[in-house]
N, C-alpha and C positions, 0 to 999 in steps of 0.2 A: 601820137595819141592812138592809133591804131593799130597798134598791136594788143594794149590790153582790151583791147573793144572787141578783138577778133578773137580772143585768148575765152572772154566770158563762153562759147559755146561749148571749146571744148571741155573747160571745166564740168559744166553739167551734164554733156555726155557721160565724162570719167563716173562721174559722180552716180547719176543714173544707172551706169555700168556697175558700180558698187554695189546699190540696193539692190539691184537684179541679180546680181551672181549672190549676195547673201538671202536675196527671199527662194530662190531655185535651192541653196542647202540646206533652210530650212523645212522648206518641203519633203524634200528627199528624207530628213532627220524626222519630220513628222507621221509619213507612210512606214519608213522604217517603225518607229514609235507603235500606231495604232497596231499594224502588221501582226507583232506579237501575242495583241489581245485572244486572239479566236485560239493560234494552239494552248494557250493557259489555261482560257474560259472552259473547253471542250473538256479536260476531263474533269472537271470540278460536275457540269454538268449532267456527265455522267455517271457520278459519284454518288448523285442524289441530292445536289444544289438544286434549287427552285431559278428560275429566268432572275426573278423578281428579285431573290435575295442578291444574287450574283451581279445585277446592273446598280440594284441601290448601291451596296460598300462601294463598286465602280466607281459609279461618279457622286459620292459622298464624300467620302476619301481624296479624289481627286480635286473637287469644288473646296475644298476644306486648304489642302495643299497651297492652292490658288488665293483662295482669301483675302489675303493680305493687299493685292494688288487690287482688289475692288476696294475694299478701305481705304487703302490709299487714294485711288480715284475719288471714293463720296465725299472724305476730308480737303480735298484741293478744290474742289469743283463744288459752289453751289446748287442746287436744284441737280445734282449728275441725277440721281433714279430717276427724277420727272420727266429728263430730259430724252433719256435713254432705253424706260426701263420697256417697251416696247420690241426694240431689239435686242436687251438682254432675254425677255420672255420667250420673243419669239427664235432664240437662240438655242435656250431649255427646253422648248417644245419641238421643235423639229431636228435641227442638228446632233441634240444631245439625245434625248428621250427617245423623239418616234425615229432616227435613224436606227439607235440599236435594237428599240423594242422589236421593227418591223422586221427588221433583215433576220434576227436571231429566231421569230417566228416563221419566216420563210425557210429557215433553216431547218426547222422541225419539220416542214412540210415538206421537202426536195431537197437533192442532194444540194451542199454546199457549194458546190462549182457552179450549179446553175444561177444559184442567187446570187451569189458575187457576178456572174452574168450581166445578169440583170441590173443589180445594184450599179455597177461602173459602166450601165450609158450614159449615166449623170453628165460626161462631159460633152458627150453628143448631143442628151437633151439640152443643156446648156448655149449651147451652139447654133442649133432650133432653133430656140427660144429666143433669140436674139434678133435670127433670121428674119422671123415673124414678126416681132414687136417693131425692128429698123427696118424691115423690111428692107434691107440691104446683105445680097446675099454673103455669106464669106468668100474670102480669098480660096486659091487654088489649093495652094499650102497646107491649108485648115481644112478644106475637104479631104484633099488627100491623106493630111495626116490622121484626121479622125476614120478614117476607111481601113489604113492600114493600123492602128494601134487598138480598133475593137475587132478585127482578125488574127491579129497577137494574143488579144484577150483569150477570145473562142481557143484560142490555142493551147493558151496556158490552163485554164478553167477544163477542159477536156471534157464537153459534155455526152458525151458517145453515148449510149442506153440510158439516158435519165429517161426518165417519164412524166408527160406534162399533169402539173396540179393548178385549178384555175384559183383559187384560195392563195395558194405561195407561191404565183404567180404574182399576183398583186398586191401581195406583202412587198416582196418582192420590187416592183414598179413604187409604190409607197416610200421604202427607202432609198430608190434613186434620187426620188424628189425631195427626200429630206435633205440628200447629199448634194444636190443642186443648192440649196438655200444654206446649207454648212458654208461653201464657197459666197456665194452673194452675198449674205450676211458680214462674213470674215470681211470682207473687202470694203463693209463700211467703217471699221476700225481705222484709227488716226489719234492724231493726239487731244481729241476732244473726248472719245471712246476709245481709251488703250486698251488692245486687243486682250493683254494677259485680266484686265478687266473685266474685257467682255465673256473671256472664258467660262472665268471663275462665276462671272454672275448664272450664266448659260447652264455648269456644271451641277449649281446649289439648285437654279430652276425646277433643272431635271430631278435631283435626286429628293427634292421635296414633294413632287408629282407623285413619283415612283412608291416612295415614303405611305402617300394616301392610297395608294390602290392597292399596298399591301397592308395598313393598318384595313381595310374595308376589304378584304377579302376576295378585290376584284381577280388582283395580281398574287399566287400562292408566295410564301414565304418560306422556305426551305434551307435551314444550313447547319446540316451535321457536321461533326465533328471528324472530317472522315483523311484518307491519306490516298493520296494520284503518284505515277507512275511518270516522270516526266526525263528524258534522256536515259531512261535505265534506270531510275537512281525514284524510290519511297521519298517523297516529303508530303508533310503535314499541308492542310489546305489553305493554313495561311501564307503559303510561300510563293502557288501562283495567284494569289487573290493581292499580296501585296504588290508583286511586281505589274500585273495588271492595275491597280488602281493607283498606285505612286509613280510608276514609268509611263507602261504604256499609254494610259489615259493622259494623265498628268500633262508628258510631255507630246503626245500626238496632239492634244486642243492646243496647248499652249506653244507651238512651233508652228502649227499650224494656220495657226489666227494671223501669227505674226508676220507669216511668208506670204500670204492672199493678197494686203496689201500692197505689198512689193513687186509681184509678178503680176496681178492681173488674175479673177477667178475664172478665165479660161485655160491658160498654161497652168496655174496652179493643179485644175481640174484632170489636168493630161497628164501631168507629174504625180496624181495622187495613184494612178496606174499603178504607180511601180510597190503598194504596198502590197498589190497580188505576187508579186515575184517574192516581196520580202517575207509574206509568209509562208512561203511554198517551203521556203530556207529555215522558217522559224520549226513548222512542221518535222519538216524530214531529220532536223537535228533534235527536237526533243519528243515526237512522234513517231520517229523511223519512218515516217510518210516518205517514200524515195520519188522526186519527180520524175517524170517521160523526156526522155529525149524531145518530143513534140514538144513540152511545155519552155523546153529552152529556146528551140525557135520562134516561139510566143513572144517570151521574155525579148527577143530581140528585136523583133518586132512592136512591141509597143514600145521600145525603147526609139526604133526609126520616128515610128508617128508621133514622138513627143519632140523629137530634136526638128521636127516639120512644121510644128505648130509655133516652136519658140522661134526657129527662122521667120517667120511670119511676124512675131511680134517686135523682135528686132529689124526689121525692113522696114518702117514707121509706125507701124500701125501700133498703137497703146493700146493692149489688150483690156486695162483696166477703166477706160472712159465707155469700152461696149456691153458692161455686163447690167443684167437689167436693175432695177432698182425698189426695193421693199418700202415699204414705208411703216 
């Protein structure tokens, strides 16, 4: 009789093992995903797109796509919005809405290196914040990894002669924090809140916000009829407007949601890294942006600090039982 008794552990290693190496490719599939957004978005909005118009189709389109799986959810599940609909809101408000509203307004204000700076301490704030609240410091691993993968960053990001603006500075900081609570949030998704659920509800939140601040004037509405430049190659401006709002979006929340889970919104946090590399690639191939040699030793470098943080999480420690908790 002791051998199936001894057998039950490895089982759920293996098994464990399984979720974790599919929530780690979903991650990767989800940075890859969002990555692409900014070089698509970019020349639409220099074309003479408005912010406003450009983020509502975004997550219109992609909330729309989604749909179906919050339907499904509200049909199986009595009372699901009553239950839930706090972290669907508070999913549309910060993750969806005020992550891109802020960062795309810091964007306007300083270069774009700087704000993706900024933006991805989220996993170091993360990490803080945990520090503080358990008041248990992190592992050796986890410092070091977060040491070296936001010096990767600085690498990749290249901020040499920006100039400080205290305004998109704190656009800036504002969307880290939103991308902190993109992960925490994600991570209460289960089979009570299915994540593609939670999405979609997050996605409609946002683009119904967005929706009022442009019907009132707050948020301008702008979108000619116009044609971008993108690999060399004239297309019309529904062609990056489509692939931003049915891929990129679409599948970055929705790959997304589903990996947080699985890995824990710490490692997720440090795998989201890797959508600064993704679009350095996305850039230079339909931008001609060519990266630095420098930005490659980045690139390898947050790659170190992420395989540092996940040895950590693989050593016992559940990175998912330490991330703080919303209500």
């Amino acid at each position: 009789m002791a051998a199936p008794t001894a057998s039950i552990p490895m089982i759920r290693t293996a098994a464990a093992h399984r979720v974790s190496t599919s929530g780690l490719v979903l991650a990767v599939a989800s940075a890859l995903a969002f990555s692409s957004s900014g070089p698509f978005i970019k020349p639409l909005l220099e074309a003479g797109w408005s912010l406003g118009a450009a983020l509502l189709v975004r997550m219109g389109v992609a909330g729309l796509i989604l749909s179906p799986a919050l339907f499904l959810a509200i049909r199986r599940q009595r009372g699901f919005l009553r239950r839930h609909w706090k972290l669907i809101a508070g999913f549309g408000l910060m993750p969806v809405l005020g992550c891109q509203l802020f960062f795309f307004s810091a964007m306007q204000r300083m270069p774009v290196a700087v704000a993706l700076l900024i933006q991805y301490l989220a996993p170091v704030m993360l990490v803080a914040f945990v520090w503080l609240r358990t008041r248990k410091a992190p592992s050796a691993l986890v410092l070091w990894g977060s040491a070296v993968a936001i010096v990767g960053l600085v690498l990749v990001v290249d901020i040499s002669g920006a100039s400080f603006d205290l305004l998109g500075t704190l656009f800036a900081l504002a969307a880290a924090v939103c991308v902190c609570a993109y992960f925490v949030i994600s991570e209460r998704a289960g089979d009570d809140l299915p994540p593609l659920a939670l999405a979609a509800g997050g996605l409609l939140t946002g683009a119904t916000i967005m929706a009022m601040l442009c019907l009132t004037g707050i948020m301008p509405f702008t979108a000619p009829a116009v044609s971008v430049v993108l690999a060399g190659v004239e297309v019309p401006w529904f062609v990056p407007l489509i692939w931003v709002a049915a891929i990129a979006t679409t599948l970055g929340y929705a790959f997304g949601v589903m990996a947080v889970p699985r890995i824990g919104s710490r490692v997720a946090s440090f795998v989201g890294l890797s959508e600064v590399l993704f679009a350095l690639g996305f850039a230079w191939i339909f931008l001609a942006e060519v990266p630095a040699p420098i930005q490659f030793a980045g690139g390898a470098l947050i790659l170190v600090g992420v395989i540092l943080v996940r040895a950590d999480a693989q050593s016992g420690a559940d990175p998912r039982v330490e991330a703080p908790v919303l209500t």
